[in-house]
FIZALUM-94455 format. One line per 8 residues: number of its first residue (from 1); their letters; for each residue x, y, z of N, C-alpha, C. Coordinates in nm, 2 decimals. Example, Ala and Ser with C-alpha at 12.3 -4.5 7.8 and 13.67 -1.06 7.14 Angstrom:
REM residues 2
1) AS) 1.32/-0.57/0.78/1.23/-0.45/0.78/1.32/-0.33/0.78  1.28/-0.22/0.71/1.37/-0.11/0.71/1.29/0.00/0.79
//
This chain:
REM residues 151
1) XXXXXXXX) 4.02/33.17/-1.73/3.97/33.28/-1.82/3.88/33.23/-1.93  3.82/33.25/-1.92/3.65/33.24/-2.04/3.59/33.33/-2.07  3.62/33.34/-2.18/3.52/33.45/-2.24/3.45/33.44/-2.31  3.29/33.49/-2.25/3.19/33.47/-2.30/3.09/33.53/-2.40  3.06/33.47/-2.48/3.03/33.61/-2.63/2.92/33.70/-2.57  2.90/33.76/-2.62/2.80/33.84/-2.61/2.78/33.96/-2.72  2.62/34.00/-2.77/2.66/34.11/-2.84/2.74/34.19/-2.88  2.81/34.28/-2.78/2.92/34.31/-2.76/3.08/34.31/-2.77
9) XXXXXXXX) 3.04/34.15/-2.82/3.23/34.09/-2.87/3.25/34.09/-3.03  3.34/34.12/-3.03/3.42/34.17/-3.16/3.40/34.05/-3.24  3.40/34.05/-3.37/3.38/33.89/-3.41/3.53/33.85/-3.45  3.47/33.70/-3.41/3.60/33.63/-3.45/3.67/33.61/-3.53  3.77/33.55/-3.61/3.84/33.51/-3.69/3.72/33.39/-3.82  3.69/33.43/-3.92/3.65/33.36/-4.03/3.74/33.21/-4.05  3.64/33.11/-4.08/3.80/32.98/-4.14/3.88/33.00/-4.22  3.84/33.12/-4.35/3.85/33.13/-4.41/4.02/33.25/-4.39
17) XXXXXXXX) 3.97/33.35/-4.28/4.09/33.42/-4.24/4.21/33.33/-4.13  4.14/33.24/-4.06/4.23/33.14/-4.01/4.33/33.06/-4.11  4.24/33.05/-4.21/4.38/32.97/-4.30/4.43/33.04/-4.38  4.45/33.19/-4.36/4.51/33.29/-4.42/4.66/33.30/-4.37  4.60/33.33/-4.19/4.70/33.34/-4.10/4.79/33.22/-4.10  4.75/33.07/-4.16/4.83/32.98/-4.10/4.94/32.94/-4.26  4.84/33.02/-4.35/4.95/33.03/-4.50/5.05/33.13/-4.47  5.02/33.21/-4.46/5.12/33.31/-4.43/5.24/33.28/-4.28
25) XXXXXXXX) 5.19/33.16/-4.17/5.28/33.16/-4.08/5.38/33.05/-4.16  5.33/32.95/-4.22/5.38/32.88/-4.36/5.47/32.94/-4.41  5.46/33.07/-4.50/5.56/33.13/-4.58/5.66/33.16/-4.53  5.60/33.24/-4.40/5.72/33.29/-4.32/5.81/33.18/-4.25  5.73/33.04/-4.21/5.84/32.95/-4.18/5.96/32.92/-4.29  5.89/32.91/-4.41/5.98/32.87/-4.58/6.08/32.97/-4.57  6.05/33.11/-4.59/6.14/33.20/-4.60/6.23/33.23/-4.47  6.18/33.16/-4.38/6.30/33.16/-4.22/6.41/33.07/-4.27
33) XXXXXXXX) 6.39/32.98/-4.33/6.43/32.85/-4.34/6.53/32.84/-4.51  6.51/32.88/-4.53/6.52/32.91/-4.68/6.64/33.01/-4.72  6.69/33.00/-4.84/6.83/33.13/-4.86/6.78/33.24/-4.86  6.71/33.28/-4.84/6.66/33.41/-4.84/6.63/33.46/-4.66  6.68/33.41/-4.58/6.66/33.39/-4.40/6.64/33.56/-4.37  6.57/33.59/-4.32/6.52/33.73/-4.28/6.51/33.72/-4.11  6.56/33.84/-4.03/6.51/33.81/-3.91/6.37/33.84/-3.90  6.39/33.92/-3.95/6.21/33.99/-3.93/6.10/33.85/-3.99
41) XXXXXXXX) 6.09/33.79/-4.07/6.02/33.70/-4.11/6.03/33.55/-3.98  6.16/33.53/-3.91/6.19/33.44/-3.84/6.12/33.51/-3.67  6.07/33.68/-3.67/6.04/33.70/-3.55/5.89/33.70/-3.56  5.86/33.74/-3.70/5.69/33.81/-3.70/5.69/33.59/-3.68  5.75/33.45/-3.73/5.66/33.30/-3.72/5.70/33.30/-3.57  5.79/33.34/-3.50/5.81/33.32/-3.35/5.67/33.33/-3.29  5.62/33.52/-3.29/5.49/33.53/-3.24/5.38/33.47/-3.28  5.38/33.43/-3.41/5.27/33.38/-3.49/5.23/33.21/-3.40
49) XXXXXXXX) 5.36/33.18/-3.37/5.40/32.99/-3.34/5.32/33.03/-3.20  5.37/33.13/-3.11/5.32/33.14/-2.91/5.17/33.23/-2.95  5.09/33.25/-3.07/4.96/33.29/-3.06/4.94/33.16/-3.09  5.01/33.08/-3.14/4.94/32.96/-3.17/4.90/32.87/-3.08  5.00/32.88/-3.02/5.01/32.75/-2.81/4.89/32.86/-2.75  4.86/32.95/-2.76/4.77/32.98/-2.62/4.65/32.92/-2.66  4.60/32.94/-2.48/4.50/32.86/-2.50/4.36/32.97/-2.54  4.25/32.93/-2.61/4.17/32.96/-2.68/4.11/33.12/-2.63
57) XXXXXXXX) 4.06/33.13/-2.54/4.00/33.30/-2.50/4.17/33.39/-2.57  4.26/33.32/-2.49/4.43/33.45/-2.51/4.42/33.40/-2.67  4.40/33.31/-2.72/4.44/33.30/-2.88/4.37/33.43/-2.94  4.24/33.40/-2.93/4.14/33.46/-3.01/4.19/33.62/-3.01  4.23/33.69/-2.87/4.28/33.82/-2.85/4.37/33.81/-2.95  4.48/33.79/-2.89/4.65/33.81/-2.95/4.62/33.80/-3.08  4.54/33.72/-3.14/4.53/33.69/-3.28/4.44/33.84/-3.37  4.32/33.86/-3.30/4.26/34.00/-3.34/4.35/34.11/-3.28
65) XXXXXXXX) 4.48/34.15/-3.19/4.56/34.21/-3.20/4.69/34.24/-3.30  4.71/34.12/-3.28/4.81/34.12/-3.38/4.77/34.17/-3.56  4.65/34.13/-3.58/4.57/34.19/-3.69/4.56/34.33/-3.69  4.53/34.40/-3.57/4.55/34.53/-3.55/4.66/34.60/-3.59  4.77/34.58/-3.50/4.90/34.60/-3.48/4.93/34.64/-3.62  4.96/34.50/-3.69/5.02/34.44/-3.84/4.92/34.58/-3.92  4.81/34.59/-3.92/4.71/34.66/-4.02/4.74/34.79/-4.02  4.75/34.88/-3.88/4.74/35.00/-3.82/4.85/35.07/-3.81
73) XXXXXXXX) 4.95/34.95/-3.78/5.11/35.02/-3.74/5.21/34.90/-3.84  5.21/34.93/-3.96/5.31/34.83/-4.06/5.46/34.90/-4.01  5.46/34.99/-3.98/5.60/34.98/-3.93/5.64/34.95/-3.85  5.58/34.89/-3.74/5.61/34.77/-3.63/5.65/34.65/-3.66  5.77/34.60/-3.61/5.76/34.50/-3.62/5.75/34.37/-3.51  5.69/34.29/-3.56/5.67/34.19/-3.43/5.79/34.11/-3.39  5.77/34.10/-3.28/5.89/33.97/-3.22/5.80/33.94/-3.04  5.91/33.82/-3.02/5.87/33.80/-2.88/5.96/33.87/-2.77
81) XXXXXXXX) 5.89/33.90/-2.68/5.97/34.00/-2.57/5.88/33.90/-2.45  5.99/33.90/-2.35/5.96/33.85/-2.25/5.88/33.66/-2.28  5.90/33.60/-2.38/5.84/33.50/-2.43/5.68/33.52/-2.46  5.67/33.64/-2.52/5.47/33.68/-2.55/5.52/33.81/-2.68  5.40/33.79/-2.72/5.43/33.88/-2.86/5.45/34.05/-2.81  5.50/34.12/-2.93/5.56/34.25/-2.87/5.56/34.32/-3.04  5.55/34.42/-3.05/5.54/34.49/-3.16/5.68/34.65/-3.18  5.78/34.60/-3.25/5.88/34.70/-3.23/5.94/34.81/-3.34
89) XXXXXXXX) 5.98/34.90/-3.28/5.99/35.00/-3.40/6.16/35.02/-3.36  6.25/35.04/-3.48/6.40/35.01/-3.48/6.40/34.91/-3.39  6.39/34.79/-3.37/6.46/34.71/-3.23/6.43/34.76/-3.11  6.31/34.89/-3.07/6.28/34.88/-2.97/6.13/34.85/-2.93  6.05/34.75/-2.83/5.97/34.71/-2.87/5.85/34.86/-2.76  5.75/34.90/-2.83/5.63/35.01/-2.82/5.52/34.93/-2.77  5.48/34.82/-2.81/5.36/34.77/-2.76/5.33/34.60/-2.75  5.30/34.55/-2.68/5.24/34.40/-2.65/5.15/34.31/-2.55
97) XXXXXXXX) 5.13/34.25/-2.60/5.00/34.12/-2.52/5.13/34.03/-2.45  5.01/34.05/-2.33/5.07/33.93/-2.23/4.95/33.86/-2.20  4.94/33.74/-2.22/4.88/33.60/-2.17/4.82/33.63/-2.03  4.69/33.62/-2.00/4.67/33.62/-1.81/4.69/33.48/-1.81  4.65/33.36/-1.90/4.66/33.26/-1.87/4.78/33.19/-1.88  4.90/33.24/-1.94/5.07/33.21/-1.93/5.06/33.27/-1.80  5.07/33.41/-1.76/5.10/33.44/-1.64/5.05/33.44/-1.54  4.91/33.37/-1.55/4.84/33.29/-1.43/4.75/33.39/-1.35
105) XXXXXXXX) 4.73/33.48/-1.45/4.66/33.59/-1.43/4.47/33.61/-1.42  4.44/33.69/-1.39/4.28/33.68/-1.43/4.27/33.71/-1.56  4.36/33.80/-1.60/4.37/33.87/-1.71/4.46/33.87/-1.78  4.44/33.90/-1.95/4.54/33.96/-2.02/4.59/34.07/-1.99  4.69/34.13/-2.08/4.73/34.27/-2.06/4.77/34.28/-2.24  4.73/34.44/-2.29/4.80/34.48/-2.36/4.82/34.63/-2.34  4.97/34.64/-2.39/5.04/34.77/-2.32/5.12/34.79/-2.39  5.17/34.93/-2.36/5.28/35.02/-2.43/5.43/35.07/-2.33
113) XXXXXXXX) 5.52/35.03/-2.40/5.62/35.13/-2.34/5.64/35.23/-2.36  5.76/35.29/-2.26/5.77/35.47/-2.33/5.82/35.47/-2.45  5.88/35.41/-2.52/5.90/35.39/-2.67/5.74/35.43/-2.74  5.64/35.41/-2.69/5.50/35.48/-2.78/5.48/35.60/-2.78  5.54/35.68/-2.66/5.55/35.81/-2.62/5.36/35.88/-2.63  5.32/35.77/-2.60/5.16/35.81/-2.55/5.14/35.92/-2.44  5.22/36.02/-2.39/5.21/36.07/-2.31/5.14/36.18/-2.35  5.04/36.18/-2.23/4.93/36.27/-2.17/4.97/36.43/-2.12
121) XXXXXXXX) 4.87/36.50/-2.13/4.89/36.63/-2.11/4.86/36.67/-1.99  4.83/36.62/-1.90/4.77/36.58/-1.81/4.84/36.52/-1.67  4.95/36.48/-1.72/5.05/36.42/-1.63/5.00/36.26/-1.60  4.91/36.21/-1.68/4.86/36.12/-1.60/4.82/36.06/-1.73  4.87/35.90/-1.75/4.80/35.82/-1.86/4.83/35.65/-1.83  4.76/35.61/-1.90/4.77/35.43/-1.90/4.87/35.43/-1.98  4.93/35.30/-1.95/5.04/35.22/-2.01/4.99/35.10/-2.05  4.94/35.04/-1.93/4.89/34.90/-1.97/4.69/34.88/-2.00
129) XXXXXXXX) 4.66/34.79/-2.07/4.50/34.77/-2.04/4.45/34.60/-2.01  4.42/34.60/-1.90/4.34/34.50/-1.87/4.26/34.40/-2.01  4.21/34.30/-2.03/4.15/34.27/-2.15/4.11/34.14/-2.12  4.02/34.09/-2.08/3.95/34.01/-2.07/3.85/33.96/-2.18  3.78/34.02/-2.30/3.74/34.05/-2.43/3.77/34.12/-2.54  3.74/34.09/-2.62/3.77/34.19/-2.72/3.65/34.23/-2.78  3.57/34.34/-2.67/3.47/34.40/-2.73/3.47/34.46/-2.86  3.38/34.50/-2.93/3.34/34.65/-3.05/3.45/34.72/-2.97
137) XXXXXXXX) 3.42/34.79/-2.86/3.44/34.93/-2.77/3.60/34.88/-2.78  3.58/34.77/-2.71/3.77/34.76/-2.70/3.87/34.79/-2.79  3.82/34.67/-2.87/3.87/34.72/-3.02/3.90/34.83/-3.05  3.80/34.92/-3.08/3.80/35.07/-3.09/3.89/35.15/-3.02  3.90/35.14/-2.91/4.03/35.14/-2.82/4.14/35.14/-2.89  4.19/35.04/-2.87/4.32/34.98/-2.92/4.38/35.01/-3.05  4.28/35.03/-3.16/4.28/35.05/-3.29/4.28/35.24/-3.28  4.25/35.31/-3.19/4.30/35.43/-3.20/4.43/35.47/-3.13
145) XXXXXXX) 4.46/35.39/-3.02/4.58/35.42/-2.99/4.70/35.34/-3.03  4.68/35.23/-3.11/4.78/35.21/-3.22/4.79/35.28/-3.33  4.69/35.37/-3.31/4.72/35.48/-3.46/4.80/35.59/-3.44  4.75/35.67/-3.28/4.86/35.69/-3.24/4.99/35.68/-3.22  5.02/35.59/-3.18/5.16/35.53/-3.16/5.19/35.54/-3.35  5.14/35.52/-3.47/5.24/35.49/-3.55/5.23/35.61/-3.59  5.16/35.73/-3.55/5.18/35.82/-3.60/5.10/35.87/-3.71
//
């Protein structure tokens, strides 16, 4: 899996916002670790740690996902489901990235359970989405139907 820039790709992570993310996976390790132990802080460094191991095209996603998610739907919380990030509301998890290149796939996937209750009028809707980039367009995508989902 390689993905190749183009006009069209979302921009990436600044150094600047990279060592945002890696202060903040910091805190959350301190406060995992620390008397103050929170699950939620020990689940949001779990996903933070397996955005970290993928390999570079899946990072870049999961990582502008997870930025979404976190931004759009704060009452989600993260954890890992199935060993890949997952975004949950009461302990039940609504939406997550799966690795094509963990699962040996062409592709990523990010998708929703019935817990998002995305359902169509229509009788007929996606659950999962293919993602091989993270276009403008995609983006735009995903950032509307996580707004949905939080309501």
């Amino acid at each position: 899996m390689s993905a190749k820039p183009s006009e069209t790709t979302a921009p990436t992570f600044s150094e600047e916002e990279r060592a945002a993310m890696k202060e903040r996976a910091a805190e959350l390790k301190k406060e995992a670790s620390g008397g103050r132990r929170t699950k939620a802080a020990a689940d949001e460094l779990d996903v933070l740690s397996k955005i970290e191991t993928m390999a570079a095209p899946d990072r870049a996603v999961a990582e502008r996902i997870h930025a979404i998610v976190t931004t759009h739907a704060p009452d989600l919380a993260p954890k890992l489901w199935y060993g890949q990030p997952a975004y949950a509301r009461k302990g039940k998890v609504v939406c997550f990235f799966r690795s094509g290149d963990a699962d040996k796939e062409r592709y990523s996937t990010f998708g929703f359970t019935a817990e998002a209750a995305l359902d169509d009028a229509s009788g007929l809707w996606p659950t999962s989405y293919a993602v091989t980039e993270l276009t403008a367009a995609a983006e735009t995508s995903i950032i509307a139907l996580v707004d949905r989902v939080a309501g």
